[in-house]
N, CA, C and O of each residue as an XYZ file, in Angstrom:
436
protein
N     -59.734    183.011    125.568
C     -58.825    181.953    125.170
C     -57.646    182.600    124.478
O     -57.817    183.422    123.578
N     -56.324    182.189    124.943
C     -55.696    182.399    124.074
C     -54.255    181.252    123.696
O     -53.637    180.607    124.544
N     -53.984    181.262    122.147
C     -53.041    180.247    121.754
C     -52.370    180.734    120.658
O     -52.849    180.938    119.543
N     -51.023    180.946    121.092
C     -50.422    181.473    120.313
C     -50.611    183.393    120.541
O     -50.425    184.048    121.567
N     -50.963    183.785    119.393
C     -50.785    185.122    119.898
C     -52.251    185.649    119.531
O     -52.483    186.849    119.677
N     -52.948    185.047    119.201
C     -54.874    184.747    118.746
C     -54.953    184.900    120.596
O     -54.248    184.330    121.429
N     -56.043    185.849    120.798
C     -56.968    185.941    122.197
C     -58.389    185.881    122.064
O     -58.763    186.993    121.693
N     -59.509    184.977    122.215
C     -60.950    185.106    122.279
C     -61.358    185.291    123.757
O     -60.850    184.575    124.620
N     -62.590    186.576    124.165
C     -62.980    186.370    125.893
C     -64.229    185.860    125.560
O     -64.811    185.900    124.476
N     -64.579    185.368    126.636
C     -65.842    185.120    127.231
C     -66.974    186.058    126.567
O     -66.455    187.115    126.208
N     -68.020    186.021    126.356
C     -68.559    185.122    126.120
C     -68.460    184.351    124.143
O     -69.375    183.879    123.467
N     -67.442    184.480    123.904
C     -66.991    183.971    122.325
C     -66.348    183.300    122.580
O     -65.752    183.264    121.503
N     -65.699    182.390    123.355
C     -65.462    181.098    123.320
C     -65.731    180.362    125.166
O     -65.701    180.845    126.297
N     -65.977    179.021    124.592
C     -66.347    178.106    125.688
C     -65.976    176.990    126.482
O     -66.422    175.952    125.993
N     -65.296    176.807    127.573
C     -64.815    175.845    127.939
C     -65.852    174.575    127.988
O     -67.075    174.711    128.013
N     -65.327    173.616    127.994
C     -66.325    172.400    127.955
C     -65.716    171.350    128.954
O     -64.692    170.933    128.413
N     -65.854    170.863    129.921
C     -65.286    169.393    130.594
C     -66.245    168.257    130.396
O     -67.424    168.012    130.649
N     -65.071    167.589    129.750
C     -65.614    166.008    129.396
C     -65.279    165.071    130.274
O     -64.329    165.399    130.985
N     -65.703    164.071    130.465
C     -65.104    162.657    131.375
C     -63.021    162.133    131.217
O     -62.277    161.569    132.019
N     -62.753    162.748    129.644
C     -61.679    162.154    129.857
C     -61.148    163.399    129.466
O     -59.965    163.286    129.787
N     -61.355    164.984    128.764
C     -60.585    165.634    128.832
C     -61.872    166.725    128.682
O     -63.072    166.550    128.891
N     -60.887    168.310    128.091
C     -61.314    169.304    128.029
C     -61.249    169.853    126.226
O     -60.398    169.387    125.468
N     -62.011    170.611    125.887
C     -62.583    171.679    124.660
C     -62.684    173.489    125.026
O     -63.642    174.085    125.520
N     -61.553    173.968    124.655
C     -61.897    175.162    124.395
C     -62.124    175.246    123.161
O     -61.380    174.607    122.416
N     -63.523    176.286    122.412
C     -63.709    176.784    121.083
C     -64.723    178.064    120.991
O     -65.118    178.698    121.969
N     -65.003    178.274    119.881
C     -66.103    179.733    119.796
C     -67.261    178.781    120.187
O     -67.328    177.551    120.180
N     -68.332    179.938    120.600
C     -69.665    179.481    121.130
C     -70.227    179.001    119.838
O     -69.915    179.584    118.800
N     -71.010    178.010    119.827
C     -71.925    177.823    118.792
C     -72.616    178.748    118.024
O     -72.849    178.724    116.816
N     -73.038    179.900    119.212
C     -73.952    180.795    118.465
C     -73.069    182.096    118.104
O     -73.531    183.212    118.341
N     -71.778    181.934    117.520
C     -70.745    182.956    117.018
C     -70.804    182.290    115.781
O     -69.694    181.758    115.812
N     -71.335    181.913    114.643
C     -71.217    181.560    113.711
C     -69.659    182.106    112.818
O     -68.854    181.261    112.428
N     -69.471    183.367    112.633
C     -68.424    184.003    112.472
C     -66.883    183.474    112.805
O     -65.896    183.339    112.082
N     -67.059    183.291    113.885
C     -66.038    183.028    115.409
C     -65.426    181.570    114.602
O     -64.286    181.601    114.138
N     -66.052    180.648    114.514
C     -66.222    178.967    114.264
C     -64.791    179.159    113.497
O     -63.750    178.705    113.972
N     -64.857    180.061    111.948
C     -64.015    179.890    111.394
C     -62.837    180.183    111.387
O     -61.848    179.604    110.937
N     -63.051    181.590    112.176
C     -61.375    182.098    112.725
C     -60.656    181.253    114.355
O     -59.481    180.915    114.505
N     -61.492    181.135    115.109
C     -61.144    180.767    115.989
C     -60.545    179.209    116.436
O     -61.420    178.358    116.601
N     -59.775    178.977    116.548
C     -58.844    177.432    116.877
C     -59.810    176.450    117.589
O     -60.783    176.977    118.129
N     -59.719    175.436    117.652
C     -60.666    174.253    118.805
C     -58.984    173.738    119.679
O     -58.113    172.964    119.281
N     -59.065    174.510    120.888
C     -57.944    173.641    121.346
C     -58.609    172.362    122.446
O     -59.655    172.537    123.071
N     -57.846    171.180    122.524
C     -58.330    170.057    123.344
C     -57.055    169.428    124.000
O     -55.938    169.699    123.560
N     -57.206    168.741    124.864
C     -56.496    168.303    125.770
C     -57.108    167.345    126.973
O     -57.936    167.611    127.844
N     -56.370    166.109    126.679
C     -57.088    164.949    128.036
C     -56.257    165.308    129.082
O     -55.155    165.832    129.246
N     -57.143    164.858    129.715
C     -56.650    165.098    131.401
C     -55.221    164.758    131.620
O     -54.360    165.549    132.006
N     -55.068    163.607    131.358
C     -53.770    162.811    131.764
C     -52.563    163.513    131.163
O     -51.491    163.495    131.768
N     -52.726    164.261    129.745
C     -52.300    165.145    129.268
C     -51.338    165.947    129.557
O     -50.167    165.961    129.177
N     -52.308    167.076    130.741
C     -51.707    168.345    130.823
C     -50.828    168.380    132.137
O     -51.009    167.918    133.264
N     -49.811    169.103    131.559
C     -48.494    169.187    132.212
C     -48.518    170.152    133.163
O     -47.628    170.210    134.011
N     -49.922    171.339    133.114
C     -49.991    171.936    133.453
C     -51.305    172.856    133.418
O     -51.924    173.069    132.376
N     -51.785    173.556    135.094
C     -52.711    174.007    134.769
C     -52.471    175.220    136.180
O     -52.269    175.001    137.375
N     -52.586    176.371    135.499
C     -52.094    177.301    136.475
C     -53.092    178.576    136.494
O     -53.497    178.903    135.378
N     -53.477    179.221    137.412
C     -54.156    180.373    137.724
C     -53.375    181.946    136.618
O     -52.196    182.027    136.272
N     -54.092    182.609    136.419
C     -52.710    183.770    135.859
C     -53.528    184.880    135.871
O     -54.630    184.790    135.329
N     -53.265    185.671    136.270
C     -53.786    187.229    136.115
C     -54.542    187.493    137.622
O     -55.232    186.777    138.349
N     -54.003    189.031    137.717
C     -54.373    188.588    139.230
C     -55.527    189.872    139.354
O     -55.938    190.194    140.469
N     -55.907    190.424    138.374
C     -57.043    191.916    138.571
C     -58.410    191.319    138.536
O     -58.609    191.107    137.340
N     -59.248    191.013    139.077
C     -60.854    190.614    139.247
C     -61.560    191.063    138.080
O     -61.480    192.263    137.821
N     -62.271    190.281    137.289
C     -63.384    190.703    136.649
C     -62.470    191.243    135.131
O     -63.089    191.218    134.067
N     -61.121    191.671    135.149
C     -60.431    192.227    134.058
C     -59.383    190.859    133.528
O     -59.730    190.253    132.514
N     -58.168    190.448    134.232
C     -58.031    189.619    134.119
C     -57.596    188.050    135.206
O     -56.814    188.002    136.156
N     -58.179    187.275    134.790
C     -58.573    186.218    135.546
C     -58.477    185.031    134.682
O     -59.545    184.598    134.250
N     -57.538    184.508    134.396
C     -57.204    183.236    133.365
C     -56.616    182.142    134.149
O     -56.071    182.083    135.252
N     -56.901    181.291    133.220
C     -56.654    179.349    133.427
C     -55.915    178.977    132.347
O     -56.458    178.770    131.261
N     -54.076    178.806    132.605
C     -53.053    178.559    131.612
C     -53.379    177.137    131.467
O     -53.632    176.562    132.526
N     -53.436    176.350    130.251
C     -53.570    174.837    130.407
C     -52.738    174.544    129.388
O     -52.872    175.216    128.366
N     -51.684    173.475    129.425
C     -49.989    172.964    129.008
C     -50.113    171.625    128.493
O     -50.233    170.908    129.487
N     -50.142    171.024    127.610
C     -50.250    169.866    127.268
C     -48.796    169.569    127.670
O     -47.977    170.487    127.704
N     -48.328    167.803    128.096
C     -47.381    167.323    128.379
C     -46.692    166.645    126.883
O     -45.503    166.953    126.799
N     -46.947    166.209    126.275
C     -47.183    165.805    125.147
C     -46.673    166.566    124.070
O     -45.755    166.084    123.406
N     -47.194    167.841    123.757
C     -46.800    168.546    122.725
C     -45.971    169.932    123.565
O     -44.984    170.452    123.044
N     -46.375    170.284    124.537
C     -45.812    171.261    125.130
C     -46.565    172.762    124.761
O     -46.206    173.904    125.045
N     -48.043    172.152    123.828
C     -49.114    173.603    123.346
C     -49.516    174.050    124.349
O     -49.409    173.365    125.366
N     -50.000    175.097    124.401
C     -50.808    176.232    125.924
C     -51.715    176.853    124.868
O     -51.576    177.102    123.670
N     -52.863    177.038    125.909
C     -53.928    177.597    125.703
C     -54.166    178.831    127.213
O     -53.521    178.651    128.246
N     -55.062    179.887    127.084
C     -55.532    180.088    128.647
C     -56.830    180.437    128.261
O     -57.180    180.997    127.222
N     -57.526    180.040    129.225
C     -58.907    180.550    129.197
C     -59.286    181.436    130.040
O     -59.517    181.179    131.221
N     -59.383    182.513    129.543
C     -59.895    184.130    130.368
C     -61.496    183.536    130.935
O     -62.107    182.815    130.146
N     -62.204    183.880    132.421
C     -63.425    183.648    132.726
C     -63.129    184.319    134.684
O     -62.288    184.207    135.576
N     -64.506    185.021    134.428
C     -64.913    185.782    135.859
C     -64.747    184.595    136.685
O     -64.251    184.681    137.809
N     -65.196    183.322    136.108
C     -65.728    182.034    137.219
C     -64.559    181.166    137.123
O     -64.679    180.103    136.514
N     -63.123    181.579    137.800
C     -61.816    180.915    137.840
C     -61.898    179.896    139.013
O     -61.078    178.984    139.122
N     -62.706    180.049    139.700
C     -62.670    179.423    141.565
C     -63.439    178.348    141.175
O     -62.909    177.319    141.594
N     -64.397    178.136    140.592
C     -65.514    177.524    140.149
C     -65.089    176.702    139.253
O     -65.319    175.499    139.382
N     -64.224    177.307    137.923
C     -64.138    176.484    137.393
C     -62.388    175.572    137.192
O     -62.175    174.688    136.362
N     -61.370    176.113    138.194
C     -60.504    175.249    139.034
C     -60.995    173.891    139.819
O     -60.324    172.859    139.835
N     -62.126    174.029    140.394
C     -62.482    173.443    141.589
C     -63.337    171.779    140.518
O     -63.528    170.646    140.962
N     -63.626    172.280    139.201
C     -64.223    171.305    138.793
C     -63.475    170.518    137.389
O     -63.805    169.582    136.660
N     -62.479    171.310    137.450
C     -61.231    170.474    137.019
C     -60.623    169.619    137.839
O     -60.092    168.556    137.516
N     -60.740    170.312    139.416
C     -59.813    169.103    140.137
C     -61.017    167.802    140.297
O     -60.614    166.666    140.051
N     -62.564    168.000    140.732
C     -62.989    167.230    140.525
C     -62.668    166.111    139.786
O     -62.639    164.966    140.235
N     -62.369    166.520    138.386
C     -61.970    165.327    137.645
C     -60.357    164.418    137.750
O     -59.930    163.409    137.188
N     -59.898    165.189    138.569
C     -58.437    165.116    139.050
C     -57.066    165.354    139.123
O     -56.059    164.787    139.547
N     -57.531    166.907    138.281
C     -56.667    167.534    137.545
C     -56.075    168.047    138.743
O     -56.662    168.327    139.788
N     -54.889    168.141    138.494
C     -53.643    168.623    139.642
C     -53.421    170.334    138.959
O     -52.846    170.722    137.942
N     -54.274    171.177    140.203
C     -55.011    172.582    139.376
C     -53.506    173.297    140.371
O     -53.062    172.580    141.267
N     -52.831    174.698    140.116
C     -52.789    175.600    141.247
C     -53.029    176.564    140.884
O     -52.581    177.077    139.858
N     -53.981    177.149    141.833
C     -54.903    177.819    142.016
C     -54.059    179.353    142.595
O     -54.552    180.479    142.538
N     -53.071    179.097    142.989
C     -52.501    180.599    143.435
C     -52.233    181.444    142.023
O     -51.402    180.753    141.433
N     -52.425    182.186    141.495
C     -52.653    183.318    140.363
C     -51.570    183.515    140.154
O     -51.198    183.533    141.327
N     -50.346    183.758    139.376
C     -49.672    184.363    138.777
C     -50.261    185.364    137.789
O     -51.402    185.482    137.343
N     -48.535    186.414    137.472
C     -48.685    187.234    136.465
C     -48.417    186.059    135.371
O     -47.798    184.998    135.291
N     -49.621    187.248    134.232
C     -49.232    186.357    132.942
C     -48.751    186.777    132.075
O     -49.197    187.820    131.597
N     -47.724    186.186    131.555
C     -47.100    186.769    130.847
C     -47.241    186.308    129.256
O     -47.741    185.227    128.945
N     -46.725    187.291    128.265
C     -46.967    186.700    126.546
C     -46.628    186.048    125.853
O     -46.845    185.970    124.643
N     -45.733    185.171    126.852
C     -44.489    183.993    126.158
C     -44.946    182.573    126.024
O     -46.067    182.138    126.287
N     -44.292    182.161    125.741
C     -44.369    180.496    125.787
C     -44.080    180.219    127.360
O     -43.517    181.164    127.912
N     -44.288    179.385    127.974
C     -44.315    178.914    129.431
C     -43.376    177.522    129.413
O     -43.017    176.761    130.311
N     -43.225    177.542    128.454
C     -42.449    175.777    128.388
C     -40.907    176.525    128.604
O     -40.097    176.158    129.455
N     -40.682    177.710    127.591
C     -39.651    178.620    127.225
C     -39.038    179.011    128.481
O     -38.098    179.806    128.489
């Protein structure tokens, strides 16, 4: 995860999909993690944006997600990008899935 200039990987923080939106935060069992680490959230209807980024396998492989609303970004670094694109759109999230480079900036910018 990362927001702002704070980065957590896998397995120290966790994506979550809910019925009306999404939870990135530290794993439960990072006790440590809980306090440094941000809870970012965002409803579906929300995000302005949700984009593939990093294009090296297994190194980096992230999910940029843009609130419409505030214009905050989060990305969530995870091996399982195909998998877990595919069950965002499930819910009806307007995903693209083609990978960009990612870069360290603001994306709204």
């Amino acid at each position: 995860m990362r927001i702002g200039w704070y980065t957590a990987t896998r397995p120290l923080v966790s994506l979550t999909l809910f019925s009306e939106g999404l939870s990135m935060e530290a794993n439960k069992s990072r006790h440590l993690l809980r306090h440094a680490v941000p809870v970012w959230q965002a409803r579906y209807d929300d995000l302005a944006e949700v984009q593939a980024v990093g294009k090296v396998p297994l190194i980096a492989t992230g999910i940029r997600f843009r609130t419409a609303s505030t214009g905050e970004w989060a990305v969530f670094w995870t091996s399982e990008r195909p998998r877990v694109l595919q069950a965002l759109s499930a819910h009806g999230v307007d995903v693209k899935a083609e990978p960009i480079r990612f870069r360290y900036t603001d994306p709204g910018s």
